[in-house]
N, C-alpha and C positions, 0 to 999 in steps of 0.2 A: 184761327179767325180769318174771315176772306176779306181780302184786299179789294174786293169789287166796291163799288158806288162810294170811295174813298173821294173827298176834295181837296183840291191843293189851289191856293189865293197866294198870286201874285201879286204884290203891291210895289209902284215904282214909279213913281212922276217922269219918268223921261219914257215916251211911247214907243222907241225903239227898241229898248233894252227892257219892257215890259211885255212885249209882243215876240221879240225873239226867244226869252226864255219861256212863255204860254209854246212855241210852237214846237222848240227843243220835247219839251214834255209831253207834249200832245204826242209827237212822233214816237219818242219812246215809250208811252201809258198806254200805246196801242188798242183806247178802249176802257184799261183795267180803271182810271184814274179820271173824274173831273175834275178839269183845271179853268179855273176864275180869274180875272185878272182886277185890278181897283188902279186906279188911277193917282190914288192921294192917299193920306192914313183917315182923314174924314168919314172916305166911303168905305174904306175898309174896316174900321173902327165897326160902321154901323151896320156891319152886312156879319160882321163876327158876331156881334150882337144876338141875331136874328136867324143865322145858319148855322149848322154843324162844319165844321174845318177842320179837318186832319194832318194838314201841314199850311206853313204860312210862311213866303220866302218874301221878305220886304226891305225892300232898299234902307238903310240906317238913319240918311241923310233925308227930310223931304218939309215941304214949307208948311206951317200950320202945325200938323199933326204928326212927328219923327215917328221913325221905327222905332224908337227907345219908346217914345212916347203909348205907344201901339204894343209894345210887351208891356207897358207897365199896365195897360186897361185891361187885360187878361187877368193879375193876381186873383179878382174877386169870381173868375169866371170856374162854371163846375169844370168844365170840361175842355182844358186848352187844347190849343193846336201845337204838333212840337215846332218850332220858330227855326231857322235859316234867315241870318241876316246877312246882305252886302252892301260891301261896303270898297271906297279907291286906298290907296297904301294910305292917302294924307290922313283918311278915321281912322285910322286902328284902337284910338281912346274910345272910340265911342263904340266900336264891335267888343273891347274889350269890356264895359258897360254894359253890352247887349249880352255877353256871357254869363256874367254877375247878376240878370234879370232872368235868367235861366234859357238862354235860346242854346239850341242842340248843336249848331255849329255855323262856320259865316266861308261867306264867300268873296276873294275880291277881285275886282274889275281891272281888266275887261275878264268876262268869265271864259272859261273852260267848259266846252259843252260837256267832256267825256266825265268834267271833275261834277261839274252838276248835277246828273243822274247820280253820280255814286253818293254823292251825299245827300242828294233826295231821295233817294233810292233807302240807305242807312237810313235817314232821320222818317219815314214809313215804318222799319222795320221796330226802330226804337220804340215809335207811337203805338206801336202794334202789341209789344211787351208790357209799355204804361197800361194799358188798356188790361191787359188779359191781368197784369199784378191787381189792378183797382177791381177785379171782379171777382179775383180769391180773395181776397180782402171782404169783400161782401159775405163770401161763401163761411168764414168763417162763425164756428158758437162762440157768444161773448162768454157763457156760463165755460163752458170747455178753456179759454181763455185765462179765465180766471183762477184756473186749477192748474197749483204749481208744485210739483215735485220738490221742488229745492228750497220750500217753505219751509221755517224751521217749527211751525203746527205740524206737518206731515212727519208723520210716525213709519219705522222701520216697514211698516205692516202693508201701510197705504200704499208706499213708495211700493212696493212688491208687486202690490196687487194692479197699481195701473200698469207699472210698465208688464206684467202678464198679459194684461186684457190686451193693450197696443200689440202686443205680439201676436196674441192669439183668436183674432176674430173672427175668423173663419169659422170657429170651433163654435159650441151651447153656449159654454161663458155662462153658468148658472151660481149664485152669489154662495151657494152649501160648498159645489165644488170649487170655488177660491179661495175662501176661506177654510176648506180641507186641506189645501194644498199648502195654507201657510202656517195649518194646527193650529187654527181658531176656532171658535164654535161658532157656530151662523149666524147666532143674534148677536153677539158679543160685535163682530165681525160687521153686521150693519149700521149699528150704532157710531161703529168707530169710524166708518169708510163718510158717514153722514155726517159727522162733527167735522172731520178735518178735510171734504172736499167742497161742501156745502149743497151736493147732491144725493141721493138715494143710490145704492149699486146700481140699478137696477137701466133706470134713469141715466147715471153716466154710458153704461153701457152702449144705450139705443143714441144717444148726444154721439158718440164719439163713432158709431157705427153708419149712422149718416152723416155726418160729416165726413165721413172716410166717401159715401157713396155721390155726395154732391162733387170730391173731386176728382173720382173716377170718370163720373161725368162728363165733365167741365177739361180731362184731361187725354178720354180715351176715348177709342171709339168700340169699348165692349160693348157688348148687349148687356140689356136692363137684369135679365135671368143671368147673366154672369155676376154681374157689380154686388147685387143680391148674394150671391153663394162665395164669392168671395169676402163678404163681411158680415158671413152666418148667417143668413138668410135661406131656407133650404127651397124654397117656390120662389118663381118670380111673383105669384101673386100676392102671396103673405109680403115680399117685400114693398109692394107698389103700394099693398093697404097702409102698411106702417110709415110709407115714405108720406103720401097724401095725408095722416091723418094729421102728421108735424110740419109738412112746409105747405099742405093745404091745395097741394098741385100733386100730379103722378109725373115719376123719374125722367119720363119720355118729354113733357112739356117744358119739364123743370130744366132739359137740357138746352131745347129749342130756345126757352126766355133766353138763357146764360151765352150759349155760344152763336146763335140767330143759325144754327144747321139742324134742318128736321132732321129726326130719328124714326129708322121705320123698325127698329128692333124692337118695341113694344112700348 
């Protein structure tokens, strides 16, 4: 994911030490990073509101509106910012506080310029892995989900036949030859796979086939004719038909929405 048009808000009632770290940052973001600054938790409070924030370094200590106070107004929020609080040796209760409200780590006064980047630097990288977890998370089937091998409904036969398929995707994968391979008869072998997964072979198969291909996506940078042949797909075209007819998008776009990096591979 690019760390480009990334923001970072400064929050800190004392103008010196709110301008000196804005400029520390600026010098080091070289560009990569907008940095914000707020004056109070007030304006900070209302501008997290209203903006996207990707890191939030706030003094702990501030009248009105605390840095505690300013991680607690996040809980309800989709998409936090990961938090840096500082704070003088005399808070350590209240950074400890700010830990327990879940901020990524604290800093204390008078700062450390070189320690400053490292842990903004860190608490970016961090944000960076929240981000790309909450979007496998997205990526996944709830139906695929739902199907658990170590259910004690899954029969010797099932457990067989999925962990095959997860192995063998590459390959036709055709429901005669699975059920040949584990000396079942085909309809016998449908029926069974339908009761105790709650899907059709057929069905799991293509579930479980893009799913494999949304996080090849999401994770490589193959081409779409690859992702395709590597999860039995023998065209890219027949893959890009089957991919758009279930998430309604083609592999190329579907990657674009996910990771915001055009694909000119097809």
């Amino acid at each position: 994911m690019s760390m480009v048009n990334k923001t970072i808000l400064v929050v800190d009632d004392e103008p010196r030490t709110r301008q000196g770290i804005k400029q520390t940052l600026e010098q080091w973001a070289a560009g990569r990073y907008t940095v914000e600054t707020a004056e109070n938790g007030v304006e900070a409070r209302e501008r997290l509101l209203t903006e996207r924030v990707n890191l939030l370094i706030t003094d702990v200590r501030m009248p009105v509106v605390s840095g505690l106070d300013l991680i607690r107004s996040l809980a309800g929020a989709q998409r936090k910012p990961v938090v840096i609080v500082i704070s003088g040796y005399a808070e350590f209760t209240y950074v400890q506080q700010a830990l327990q409200l879940g901020a990524f780590n604290y800093l204390l006064k008078p700062l450390d310029k070189a320690e400053l980047l490292q842990v903004a630097e860190e608490a970016l990288k961090h944000e960076e892995e929240e981000q790309r977890r909450e979007k496998m998370v997205k990526l996944a089937d709830r139906k695929l989900l739902e199907i658990d091998p170590d259910e004690p409904v899954m029969g010797e036969a099932v457990r067989e036949a999925l962990a095959y398929v997860a192995g063998h995707m590459s390959e036709p994968l055709t429901m005669a030859e699975v059920a040949a391979r584990l000396h079942l008869n085909a309809s016998y072998f449908s029926v069974l796979f339908k009761e105790q997964t709650g899907v059709p072979f057929s069905e799991y198969v293509t579930r479980l086939r893009l799913q494999r291909a949304k996080e090849l996506l999401v994770k490589s940078r193959l081409s779409i004719g690859e992702i395709g042949e590597s999860i039995g797909y023998r065209t890219d075209k027949y893959f890009i038909r089957v991919f758009k007819e279930h998430e309604g998008i083609s592999p190329s776009r579907y990657r674009q929405q996910i990771t915001g990096n055009a694909d000119n591979t097809q």
